[in-house]
C-alpha positions in Angstrom: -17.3 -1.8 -18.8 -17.0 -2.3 -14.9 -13.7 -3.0 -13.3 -14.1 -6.2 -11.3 -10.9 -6.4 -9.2 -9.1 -8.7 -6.9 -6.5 -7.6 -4.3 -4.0 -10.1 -3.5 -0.8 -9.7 -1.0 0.4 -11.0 2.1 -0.7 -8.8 5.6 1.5 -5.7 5.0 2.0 -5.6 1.2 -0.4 -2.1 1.3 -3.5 -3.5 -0.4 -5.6 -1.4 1.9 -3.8 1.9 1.4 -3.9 1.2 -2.7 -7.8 0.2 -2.6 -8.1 3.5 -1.1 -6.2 5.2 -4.1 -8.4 3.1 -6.3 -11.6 4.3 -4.7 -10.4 7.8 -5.4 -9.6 8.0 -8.1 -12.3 5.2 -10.1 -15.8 4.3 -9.5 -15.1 0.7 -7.8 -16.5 0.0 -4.7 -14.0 -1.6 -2.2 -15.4 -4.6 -0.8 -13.8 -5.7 2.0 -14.5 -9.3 3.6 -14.1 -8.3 7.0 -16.8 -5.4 6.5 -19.1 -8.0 5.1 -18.8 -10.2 8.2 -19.4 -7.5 10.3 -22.2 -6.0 8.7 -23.7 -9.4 8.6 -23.3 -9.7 12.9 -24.0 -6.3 13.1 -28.0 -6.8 11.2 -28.2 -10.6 12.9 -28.9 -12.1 9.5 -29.2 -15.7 8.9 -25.6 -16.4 7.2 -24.0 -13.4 10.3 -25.7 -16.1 12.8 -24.4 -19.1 10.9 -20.9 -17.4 10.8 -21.1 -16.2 14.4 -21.9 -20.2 15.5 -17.9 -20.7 13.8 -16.3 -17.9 15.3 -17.6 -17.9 18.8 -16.0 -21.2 18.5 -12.9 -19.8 17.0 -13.1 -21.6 13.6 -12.8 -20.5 10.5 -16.7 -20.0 8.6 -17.2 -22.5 6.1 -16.4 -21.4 2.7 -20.6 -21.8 1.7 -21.3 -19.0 4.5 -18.5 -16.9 3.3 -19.5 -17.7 -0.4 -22.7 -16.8 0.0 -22.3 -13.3 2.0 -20.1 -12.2 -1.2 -22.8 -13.5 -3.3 -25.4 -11.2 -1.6 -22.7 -8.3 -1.4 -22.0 -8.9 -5.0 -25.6 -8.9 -5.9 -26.3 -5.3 -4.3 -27.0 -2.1 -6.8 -23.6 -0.1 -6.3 -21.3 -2.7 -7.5 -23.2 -2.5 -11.4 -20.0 0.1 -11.7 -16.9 -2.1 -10.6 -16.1 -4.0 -7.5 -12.6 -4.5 -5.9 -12.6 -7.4 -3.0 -9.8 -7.6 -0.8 -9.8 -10.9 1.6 -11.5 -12.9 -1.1 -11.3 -15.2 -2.3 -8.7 -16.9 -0.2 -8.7 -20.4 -1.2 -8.7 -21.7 -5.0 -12.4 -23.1 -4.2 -13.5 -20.0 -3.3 -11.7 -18.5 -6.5 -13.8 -21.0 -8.5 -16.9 -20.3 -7.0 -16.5 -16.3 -7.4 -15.8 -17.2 -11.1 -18.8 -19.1 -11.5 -20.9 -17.2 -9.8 -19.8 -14.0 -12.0 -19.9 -15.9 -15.1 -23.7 -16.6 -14.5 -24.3 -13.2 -13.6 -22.4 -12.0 -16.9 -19.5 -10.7 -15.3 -15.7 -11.6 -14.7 -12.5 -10.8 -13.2 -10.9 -7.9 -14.7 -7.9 -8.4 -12.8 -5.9 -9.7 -9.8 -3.8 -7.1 -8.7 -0.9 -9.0 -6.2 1.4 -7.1 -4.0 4.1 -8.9 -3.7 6.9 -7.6 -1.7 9.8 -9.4 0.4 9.2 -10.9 3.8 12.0 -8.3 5.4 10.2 -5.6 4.3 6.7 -7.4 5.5 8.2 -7.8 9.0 9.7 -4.3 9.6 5.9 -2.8 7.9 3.9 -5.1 10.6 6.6 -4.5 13.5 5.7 -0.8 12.9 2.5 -0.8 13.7 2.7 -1.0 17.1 0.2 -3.6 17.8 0.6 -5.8 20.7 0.0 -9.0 19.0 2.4 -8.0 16.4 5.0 -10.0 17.8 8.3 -10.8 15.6 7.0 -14.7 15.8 3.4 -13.9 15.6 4.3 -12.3 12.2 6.2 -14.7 11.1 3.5 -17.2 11.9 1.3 -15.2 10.1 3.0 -14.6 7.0 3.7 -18.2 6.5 0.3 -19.0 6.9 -1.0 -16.3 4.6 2.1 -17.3 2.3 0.2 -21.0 2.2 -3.0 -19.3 1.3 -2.3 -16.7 -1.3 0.8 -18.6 -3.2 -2.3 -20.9 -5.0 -4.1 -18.3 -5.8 -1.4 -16.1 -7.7 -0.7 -19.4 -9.6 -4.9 -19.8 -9.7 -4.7 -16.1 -11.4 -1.5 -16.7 -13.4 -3.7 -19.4 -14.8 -6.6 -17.3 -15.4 -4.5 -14.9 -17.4 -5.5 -12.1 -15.2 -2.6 -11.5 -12.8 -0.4 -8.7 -12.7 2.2 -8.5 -10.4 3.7 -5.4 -8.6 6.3 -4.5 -6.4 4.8 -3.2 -3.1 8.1 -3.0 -1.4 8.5 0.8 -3.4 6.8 4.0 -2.2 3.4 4.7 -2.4 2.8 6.7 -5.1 5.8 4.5 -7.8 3.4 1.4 -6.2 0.2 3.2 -7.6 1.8 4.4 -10.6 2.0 0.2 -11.7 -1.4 -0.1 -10.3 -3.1 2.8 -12.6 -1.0 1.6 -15.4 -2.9 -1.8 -15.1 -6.4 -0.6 -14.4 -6.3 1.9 -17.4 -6.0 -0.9 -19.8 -8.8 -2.7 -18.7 -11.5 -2.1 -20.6 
């Protein structure tokens, strides 16, 4: 049975390093929302030119553009095996719509996988990076922003019954340790 699987963790909890482990070492595709946008305003489709009207104007797409550019992701041939998406859904009506849409197409969560680690930690991770934006109050900004967006969705998750929580704040390979434990009791 495919692995449907949904990161969840604030900017700097090591979701992207662990999907890479994932991808290793199962046959889930890592589906990223960020590479959907741009491969949408990279081919000039209809939803990347919808998208591109919001983000020119530096707003956020509309959850039925976003929605529907997973549901066309979702729909292509190499996810039959397993999908992970990391950056979606990240609002509880985009949690509801993934779960219907999968639910018509035969298919569910398998589980949300959150990182959760503490904000120190979060801070000195993001400071590291060098980036020039990645300013102690940017970050901060940004955590608490992110902290709005993913705290429903744990609960959301919790809810669902398909939430497992683990420490990100360890190293790498203790962190994927929890994470293969999880994914090699899914069925």
């Amino acid at each position: 049975m495919a692995k449907n699987l949904i990161l969840l963790g604030l900017p700097g909890a090591g979701k992207g390093t662990q999907a890479d482990f994932i991808v290793k070492d199962y046959s889930i595709v890592h589906i990223s929302t960020g590479d959907i946008f741009r491969a949408n305003l990279a081919e000039n489709t209809e939803l990347g030119q919808k998208a591109r009207q919001f983000m020119d104007a530096g707003d956020l797409v509309p959850d039925e553009i976003t929605n529907a550019m997973v549901a066309d992701r979702l729909n292509q041939q190499d996810v039959e095996t397993g999908f992970m998406l990391d950056g979606y859904p990240r609002n509880e009506a985009q949690a509801v719509f993934l779960d219907k849409y999968l639910s018509d197409n035969g298919k569910s969560v398998s589980a949300t996988l959150y990182f959760e680690v503490a904000d120190t930690v979060l801070r000195e991770r993001l400071l590291g990076r060098g980036r020039a934006d990645d300013t102690p109050e940017v970050i901060d900004n940004r955590l608490a922003v992110n902290k709005a967006a993913n705290l429903p969705l744990v609960d959301y998750y919790q809810k669902a019954g398909v939430l497992h929580t683990i420490d990100g704040g360890r190293e790498l390979a203790d962190v994927y340790h929890d994470v293969k434990e999880v994914l090699d009791t899914l069925n």
